[in-house]
C-alpha positions as CSV (number, residue, x, y, z in Angstrom):
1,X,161.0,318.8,315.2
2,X,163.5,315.8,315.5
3,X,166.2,315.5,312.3
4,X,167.8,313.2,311.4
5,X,169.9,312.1,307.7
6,X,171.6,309.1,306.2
7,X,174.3,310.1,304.4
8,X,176.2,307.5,302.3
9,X,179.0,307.9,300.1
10,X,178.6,306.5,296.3
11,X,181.9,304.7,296.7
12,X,180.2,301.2,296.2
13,X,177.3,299.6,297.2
14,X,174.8,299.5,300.1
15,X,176.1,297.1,303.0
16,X,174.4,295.8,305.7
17,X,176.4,298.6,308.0
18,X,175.0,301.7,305.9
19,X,171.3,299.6,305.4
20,X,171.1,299.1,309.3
21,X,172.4,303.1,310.2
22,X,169.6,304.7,307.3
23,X,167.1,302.0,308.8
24,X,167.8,303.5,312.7
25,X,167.4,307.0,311.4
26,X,164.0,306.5,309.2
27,X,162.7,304.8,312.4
28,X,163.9,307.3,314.9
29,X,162.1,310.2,312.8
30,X,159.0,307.9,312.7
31,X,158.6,307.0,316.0
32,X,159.0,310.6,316.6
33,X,157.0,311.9,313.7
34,X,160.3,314.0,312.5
35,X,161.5,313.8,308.8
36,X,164.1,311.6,307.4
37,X,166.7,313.5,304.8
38,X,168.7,311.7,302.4
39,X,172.2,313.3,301.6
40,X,174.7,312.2,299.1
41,X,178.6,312.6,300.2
42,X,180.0,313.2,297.1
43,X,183.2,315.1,298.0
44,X,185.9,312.3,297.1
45,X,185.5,313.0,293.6
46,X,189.1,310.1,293.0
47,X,186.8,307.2,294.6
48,X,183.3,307.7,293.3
49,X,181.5,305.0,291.5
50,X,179.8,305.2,288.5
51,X,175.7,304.1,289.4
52,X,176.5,303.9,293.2
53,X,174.4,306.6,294.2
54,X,171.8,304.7,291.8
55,X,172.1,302.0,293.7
56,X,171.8,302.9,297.0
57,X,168.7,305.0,296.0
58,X,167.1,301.3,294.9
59,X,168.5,299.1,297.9
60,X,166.8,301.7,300.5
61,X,163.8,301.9,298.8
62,X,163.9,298.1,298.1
63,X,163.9,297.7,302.3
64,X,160.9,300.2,302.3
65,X,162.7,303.0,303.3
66,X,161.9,306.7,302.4
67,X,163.0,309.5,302.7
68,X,161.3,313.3,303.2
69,X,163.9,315.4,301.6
70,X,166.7,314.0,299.4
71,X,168.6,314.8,296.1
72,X,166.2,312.5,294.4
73,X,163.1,314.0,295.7
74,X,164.4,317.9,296.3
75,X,163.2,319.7,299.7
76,X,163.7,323.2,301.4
77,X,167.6,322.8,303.1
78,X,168.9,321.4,299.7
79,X,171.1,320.5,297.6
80,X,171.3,317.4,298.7
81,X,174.9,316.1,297.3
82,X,177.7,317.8,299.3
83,X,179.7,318.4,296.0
84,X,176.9,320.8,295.6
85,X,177.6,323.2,299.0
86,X,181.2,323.6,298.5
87,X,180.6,327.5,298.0
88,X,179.3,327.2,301.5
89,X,182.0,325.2,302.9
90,X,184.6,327.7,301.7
91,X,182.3,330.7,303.4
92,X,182.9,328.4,306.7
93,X,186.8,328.1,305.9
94,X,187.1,331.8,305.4
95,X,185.4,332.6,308.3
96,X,187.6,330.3,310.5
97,X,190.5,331.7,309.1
98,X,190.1,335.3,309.3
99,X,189.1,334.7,313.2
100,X,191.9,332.6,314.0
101,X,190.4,329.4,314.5
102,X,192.3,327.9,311.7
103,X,195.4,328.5,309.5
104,X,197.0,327.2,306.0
105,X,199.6,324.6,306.5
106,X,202.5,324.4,303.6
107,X,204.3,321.5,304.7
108,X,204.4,319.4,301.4
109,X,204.2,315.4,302.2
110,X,207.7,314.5,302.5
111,X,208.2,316.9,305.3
112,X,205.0,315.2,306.9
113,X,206.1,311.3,306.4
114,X,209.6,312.4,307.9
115,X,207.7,314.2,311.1
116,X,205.9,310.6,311.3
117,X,208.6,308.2,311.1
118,X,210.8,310.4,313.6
119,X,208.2,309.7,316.2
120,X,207.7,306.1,315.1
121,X,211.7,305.9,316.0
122,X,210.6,307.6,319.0
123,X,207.5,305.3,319.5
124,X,204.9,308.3,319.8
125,X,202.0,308.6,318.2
126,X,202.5,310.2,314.7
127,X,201.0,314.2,315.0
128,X,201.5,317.4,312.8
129,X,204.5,319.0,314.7
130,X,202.5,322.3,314.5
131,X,205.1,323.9,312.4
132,X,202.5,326.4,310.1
133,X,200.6,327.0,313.2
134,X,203.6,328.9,314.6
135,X,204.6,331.1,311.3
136,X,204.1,334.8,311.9
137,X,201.7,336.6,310.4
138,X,204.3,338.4,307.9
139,X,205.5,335.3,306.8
140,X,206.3,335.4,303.0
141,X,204.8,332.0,302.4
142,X,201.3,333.2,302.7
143,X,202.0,335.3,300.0
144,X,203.9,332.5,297.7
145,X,201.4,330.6,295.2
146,X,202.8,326.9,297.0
147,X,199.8,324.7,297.5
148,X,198.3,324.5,300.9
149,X,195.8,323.2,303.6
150,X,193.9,324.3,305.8
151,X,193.6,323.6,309.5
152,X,191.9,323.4,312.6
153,X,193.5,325.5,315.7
154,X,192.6,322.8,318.2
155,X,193.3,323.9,322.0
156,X,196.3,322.5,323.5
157,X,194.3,321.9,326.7
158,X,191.4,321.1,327.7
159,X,188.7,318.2,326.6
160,X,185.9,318.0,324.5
161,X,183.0,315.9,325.5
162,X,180.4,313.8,323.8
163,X,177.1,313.1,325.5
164,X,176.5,310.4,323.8
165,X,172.3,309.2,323.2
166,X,173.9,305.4,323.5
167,X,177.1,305.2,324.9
168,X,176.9,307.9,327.8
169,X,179.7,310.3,328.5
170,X,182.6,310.0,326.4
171,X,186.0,312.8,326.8
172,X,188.0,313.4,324.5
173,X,192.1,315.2,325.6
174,X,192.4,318.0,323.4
175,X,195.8,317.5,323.4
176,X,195.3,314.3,321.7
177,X,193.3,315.5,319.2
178,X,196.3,317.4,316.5
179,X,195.4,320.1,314.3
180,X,193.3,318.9,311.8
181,X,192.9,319.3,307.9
182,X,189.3,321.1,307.2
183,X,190.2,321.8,303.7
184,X,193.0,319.9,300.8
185,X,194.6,321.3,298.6
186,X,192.6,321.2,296.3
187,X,190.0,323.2,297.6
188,X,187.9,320.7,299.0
189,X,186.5,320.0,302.3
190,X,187.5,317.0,304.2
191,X,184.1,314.8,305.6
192,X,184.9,316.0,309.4
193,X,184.4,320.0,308.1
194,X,182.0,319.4,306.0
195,X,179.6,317.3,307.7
196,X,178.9,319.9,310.4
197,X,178.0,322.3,308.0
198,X,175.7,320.4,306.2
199,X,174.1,319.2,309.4
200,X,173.5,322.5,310.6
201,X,172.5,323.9,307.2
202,X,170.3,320.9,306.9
203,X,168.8,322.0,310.3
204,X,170.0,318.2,312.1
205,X,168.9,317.7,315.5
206,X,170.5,314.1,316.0
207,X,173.3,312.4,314.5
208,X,172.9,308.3,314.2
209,X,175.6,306.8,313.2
210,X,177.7,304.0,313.4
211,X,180.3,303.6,316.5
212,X,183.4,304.4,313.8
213,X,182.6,307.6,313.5
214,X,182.3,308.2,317.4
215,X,186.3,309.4,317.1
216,X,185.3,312.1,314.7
217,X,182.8,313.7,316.9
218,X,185.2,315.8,319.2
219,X,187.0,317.3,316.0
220,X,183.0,318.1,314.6
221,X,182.0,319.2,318.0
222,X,185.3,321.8,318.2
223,X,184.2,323.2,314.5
224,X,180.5,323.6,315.9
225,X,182.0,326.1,318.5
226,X,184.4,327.4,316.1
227,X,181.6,328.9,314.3
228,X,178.9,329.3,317.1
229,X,176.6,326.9,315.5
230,X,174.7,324.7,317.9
231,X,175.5,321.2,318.6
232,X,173.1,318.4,317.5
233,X,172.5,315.0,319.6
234,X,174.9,312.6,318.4
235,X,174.1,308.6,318.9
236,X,176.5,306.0,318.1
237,X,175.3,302.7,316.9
238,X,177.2,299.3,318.2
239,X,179.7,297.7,315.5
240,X,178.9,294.8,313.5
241,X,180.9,292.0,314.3
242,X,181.2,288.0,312.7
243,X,180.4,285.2,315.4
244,X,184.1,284.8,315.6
245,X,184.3,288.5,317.1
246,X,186.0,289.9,313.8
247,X,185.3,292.5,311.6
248,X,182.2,290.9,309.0
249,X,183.0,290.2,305.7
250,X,181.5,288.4,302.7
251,X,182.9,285.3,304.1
252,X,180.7,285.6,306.7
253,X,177.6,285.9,304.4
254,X,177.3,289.3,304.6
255,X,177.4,291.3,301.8
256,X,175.3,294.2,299.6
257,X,171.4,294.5,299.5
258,X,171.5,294.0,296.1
259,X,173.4,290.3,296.6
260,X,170.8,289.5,299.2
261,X,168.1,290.3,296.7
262,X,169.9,287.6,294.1
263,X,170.1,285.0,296.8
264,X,166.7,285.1,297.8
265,X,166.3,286.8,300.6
266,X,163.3,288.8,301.3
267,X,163.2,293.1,301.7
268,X,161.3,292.4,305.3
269,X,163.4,289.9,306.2
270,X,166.4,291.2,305.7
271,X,164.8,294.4,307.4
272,X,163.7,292.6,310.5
273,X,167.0,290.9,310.7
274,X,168.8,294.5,310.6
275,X,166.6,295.7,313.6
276,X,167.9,292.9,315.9
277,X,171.4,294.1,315.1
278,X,171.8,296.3,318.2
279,X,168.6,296.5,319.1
280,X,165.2,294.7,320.7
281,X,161.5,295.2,321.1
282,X,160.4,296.0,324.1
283,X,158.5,292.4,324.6
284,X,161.8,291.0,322.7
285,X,159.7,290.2,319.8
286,X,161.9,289.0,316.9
287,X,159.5,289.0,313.9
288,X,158.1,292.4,313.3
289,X,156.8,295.1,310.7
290,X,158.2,298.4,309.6
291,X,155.2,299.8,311.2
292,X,155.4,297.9,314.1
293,X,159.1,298.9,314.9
294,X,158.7,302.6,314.0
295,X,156.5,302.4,316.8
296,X,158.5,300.7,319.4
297,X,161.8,302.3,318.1
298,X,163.8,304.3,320.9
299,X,167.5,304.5,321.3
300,X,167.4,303.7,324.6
301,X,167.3,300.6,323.6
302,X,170.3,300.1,321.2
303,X,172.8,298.1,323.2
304,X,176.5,299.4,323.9
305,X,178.2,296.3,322.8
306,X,179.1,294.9,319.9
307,X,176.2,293.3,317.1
308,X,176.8,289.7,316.4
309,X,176.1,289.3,312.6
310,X,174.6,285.5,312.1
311,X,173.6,284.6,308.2
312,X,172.2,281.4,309.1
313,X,169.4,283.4,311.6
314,X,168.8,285.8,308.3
315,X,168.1,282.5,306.7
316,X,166.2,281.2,308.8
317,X,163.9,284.2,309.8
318,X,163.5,284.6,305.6
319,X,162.3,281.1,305.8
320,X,159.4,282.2,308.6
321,X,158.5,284.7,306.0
322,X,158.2,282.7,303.1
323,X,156.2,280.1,305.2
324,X,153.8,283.2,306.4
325,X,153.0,285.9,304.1
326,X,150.1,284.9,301.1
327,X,151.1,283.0,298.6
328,X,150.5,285.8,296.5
329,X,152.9,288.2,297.3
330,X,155.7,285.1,297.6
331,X,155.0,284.8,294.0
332,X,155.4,287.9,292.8
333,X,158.7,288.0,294.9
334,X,159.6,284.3,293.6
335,X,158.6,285.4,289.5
336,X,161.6,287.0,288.3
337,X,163.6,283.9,289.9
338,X,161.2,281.5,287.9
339,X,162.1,283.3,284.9
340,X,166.1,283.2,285.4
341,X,165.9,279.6,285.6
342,X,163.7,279.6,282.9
343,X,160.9,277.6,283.4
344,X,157.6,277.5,281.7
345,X,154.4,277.8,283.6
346,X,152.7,277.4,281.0
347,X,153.1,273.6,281.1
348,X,152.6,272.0,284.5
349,X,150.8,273.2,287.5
350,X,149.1,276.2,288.9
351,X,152.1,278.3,290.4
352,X,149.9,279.0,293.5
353,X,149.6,275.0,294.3
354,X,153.4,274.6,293.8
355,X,154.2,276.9,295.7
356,X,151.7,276.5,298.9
357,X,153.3,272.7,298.6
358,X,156.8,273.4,298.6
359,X,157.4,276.5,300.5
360,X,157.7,274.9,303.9
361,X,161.0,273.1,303.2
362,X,162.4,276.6,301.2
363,X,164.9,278.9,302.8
364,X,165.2,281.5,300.4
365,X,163.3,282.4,296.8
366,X,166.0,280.6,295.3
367,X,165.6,277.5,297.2
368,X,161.8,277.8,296.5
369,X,162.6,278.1,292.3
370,X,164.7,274.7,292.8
371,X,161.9,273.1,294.9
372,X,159.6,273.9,292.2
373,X,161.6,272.9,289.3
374,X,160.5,269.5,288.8
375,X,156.7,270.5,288.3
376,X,157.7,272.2,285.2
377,X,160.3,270.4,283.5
378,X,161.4,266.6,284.0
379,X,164.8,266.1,286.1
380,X,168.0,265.7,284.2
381,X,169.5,264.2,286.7
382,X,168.9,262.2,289.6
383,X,170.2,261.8,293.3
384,X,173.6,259.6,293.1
385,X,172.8,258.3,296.9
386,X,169.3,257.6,296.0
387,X,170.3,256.6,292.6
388,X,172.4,253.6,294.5
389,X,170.4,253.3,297.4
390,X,166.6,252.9,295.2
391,X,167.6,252.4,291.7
392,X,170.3,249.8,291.8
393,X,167.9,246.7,293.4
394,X,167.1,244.4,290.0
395,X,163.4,245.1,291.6
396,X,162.9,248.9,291.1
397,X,161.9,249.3,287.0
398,X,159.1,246.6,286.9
399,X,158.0,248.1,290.2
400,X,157.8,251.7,289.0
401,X,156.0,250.2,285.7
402,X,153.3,248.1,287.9
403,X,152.9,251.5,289.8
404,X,152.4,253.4,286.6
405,X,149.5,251.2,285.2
406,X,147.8,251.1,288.2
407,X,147.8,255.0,288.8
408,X,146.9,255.6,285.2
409,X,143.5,253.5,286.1
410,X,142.7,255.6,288.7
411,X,139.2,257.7,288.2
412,X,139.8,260.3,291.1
413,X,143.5,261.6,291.4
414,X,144.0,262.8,295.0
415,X,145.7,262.4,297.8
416,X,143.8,259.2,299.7
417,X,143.3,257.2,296.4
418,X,146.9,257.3,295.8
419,X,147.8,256.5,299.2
420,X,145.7,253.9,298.4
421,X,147.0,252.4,295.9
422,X,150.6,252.3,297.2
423,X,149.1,250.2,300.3
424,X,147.6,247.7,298.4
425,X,150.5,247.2,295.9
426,X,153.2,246.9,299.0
427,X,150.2,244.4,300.6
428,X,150.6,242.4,297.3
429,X,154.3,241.8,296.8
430,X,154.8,241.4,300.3
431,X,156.9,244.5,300.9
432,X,157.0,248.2,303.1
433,X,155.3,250.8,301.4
434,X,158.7,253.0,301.6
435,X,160.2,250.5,299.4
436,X,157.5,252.0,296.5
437,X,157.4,255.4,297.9
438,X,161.2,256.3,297.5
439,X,161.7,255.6,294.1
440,X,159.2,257.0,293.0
441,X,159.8,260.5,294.5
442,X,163.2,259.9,293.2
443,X,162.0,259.2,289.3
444,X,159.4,261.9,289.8
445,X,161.6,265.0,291.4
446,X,165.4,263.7,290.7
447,X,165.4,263.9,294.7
448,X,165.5,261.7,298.0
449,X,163.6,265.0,300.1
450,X,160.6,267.0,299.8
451,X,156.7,267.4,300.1
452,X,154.5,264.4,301.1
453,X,154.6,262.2,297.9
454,X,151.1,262.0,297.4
455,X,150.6,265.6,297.9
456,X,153.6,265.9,295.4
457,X,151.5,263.4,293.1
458,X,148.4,265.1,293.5
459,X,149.8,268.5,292.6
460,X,152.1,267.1,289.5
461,X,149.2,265.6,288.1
462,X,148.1,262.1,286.6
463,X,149.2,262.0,283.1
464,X,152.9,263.7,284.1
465,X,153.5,261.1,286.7
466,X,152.7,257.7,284.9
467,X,154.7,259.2,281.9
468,X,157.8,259.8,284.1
469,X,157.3,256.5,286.1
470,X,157.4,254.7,282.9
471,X,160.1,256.8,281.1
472,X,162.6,256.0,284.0
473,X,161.6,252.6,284.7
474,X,162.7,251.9,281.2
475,X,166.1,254.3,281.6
476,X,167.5,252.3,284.7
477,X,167.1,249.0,282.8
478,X,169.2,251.0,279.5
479,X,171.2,252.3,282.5
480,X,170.9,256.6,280.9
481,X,170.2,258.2,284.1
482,X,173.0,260.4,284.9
483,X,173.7,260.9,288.8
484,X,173.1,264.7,290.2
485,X,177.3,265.6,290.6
């Protein structure tokens, strides 16, 4: 049965890196109805984050993912935190050192930052010299209480290989590869030792992971055979990199789940956009399910080369979401946005109508909350460009009042009689009907842009409109409106 984990460290919170890599995994154990495992690496106690692992925990369940086996939901290969398996790590480090495979090193840091800058002089690459590796059995050091580490015995010659699910072949020169640290000296594993006994213990038949960890794999693959355990699959996913070919950052838009979530950007999404980071359908369709990529999912299809992160495709694909799932469910995502910005539903509109009208211009749930604003309290302020451009003519407050007594006659509020009523009144003074239109969107809304006006109308209701008409016809003549900054 196929094996596979995500295994984060609660140093922060969940990026778009670590969302995409536990998103691969839960999708390659899907497709081939394995199990997904969820495993906390918690061994650098000095950078741990209070709530992190908290965190996480929420963002991947936020995305939809699950897990079979993790330390929130127990399992049969637990516990699920490394911090919790260091007994068996120092089984592993015993074992390697009574067979040889690895020895305790004594050099103390100075010696080592000396050792490194004489080969910088020397413009080499900075290795331990080997010095511990060479003591004799007898020497008196190994009976001294002086701190120590522990390391790997790595062959002098050879290579190591990686058959690697995405990338193909990849060899590694032993000779390259220096003696290791398994264990500090403190007594706690480093990730490299560590993560191949948890793997194994854990019963992992492939490794998917990001393409930074692809020079760690030799040093894990030499451990494996150190112990005689056998060596899982390994799979290394393409990096993430900015349009600009750079390394992406938060100036690039990209940032936590959590952030995401506060902009406005919807769990399937932000899922769908992850899945096109390194990988394609195999009809290169874009917009598609959970369910629909756990069945196409293969690795065979994750490109070699680098993923080009785009925000402004993430926007735009959260906009096709917002325009095509039920209203329903885009207001229950679009609620606890309504309620930051505070407004009250229970005066204006049914939220469903708002919401149907406006959606199509809205990018994100935060968009949408602006776009629905003006149903449910009156603007504050008012566009300064429209303000100049519709407000300033000596025209514009008797025409907004001559549109307000005519609406407030009308028996049947909807969408023809009011486009009605704006013909005949731009027939009668002899103008366009824009010249009517504009302001009045801008007294209504505060804005120049949004949904059809009479649709708008329709929606904000009769009584709202002719009282806002007339309320601002008035304020441009006592000149009170203040501009939007």
């Amino acid at each position: 049965m196929v094996r596979v984990r995500y295994a984060p460290s609660p140093t922060g919170t969940l990026h778009i890196g670590g969302a995409r890599t536990a998103l691969f995994n839960y999708l390659f154990a899907r497709h081939h109805h394995g199990r997904f495992i969820l495993r906390v690496e918690d061994t650098d106690r000095a950078r741990l984050v209070p709530g992190s692992e908290e965190g996480m925990i929420r963002g991947l369940r936020s995305l939809g993912i699950t897990w079979n086996e993790g330390p929130d939901v127990g399992g049969d290969y637990g516990p699920y935190r490394v911090s919790e398996r260091i007994h068996r790590h120092h089984e592993a480090v015993k074992q390697l050192l009574d067979q040889g495979s690895a020895y305790r090193c004594y050099c103390t840091t100075e010696e080592l930052e000396n050792e490194k800058k004489r080969l910088e002089s020397l413009k080499l690459p900075p290795r331990y010299s080997g010095k511990c590796r060479l003591r004799p059995p007898d020497d008196p050091i190994f009976q001294s209480d002086k701190p120590f580490v522990v390391r790997m015995k790595v062959p002098t010659e050879g290579e190591t290989v990686v058959d690697d699910l995405i990338r193909g072949r990849v060899v590694f020169e032993n000779r390259i590869l220096d003696d290791f640290v398994i264990q500090k000296s403190d007594g706690n594993p480093v990730y490299n030792f560590a993560v191949v006994l948890d793997d194994h213990d854990m019963a992992i038949t492939h490794v998917i992971r990001g393409e930074e960890h692809l020079s760690n794999t030799p040093k894990q693959i030499l451990i494996y055979r150190a112990l005689s355990l056998p060596v899982p699959e390994f799979a290394h996913l393409p990096m993430i990199l900015a349009p600009d070919r750079t390394k992406v950052s938060k100036r690039h838009g990209a940032t936590s789940v959590e952030e995401y979530r506060a902009q406005g950007i919807l769990p399937e999404a932000l899922v769908n956009y992850l899945l096109l980071l390194g990988w394609s359908a195999p009809d290169e369709t874009e917009m598609m399910t959970l369910d629909q990529a756990a069945e196409w999912f293969d690795l065979a299809r994750v490109q070699h080369t680098a993923a080009i992160y785009d925000y402004k495709k993430l926007v735009w694909m959260n906009s096709q979401y917002m325009r095509t799932m039920s209203v329903e469910t885009l207001i229950e995502y679009a609620l606890p946005f309504v309620e930051a910005r505070h407004l009250d539903l229970s005066h204006g509109p049914d939220l469903a109508r708002t919401v149907e009208l406006v959606r199509e211009r809205a990018h994100t749930l935060q968009d949408l909350t602006e776009a629905l604003a003006f149903f449910y309290e009156r603007p504050k302020t008012f566009d300064s460009q429209g303000m100049a451009k519709h407000f300033a003519l000596d025209a514009t407050p008797a025409r907004l009042r001559v549109l307000a007594d005519r609406l407030s006659q009308l028996r049947t509020w909807d969408h023809d009689h009011l486009a009605r009523v704006y013909d005949e009144e731009a027939q009668r003074q002899g103008i366009k009907r824009a010249a009517l239109i504009h302001p009045t969107r801008l007294a209504v809304t505060g804005k120049t842009v949004g949904p059809g006006l009479f649709e708008l109308l329709e929606v904000l209701g009769q009584e709202e409109t002719v009282a806002r008409l007339y309320d601002v016809a008035t304020a441009i003549e006592e000149e009170r409106l203040t501009p939007t900054p």
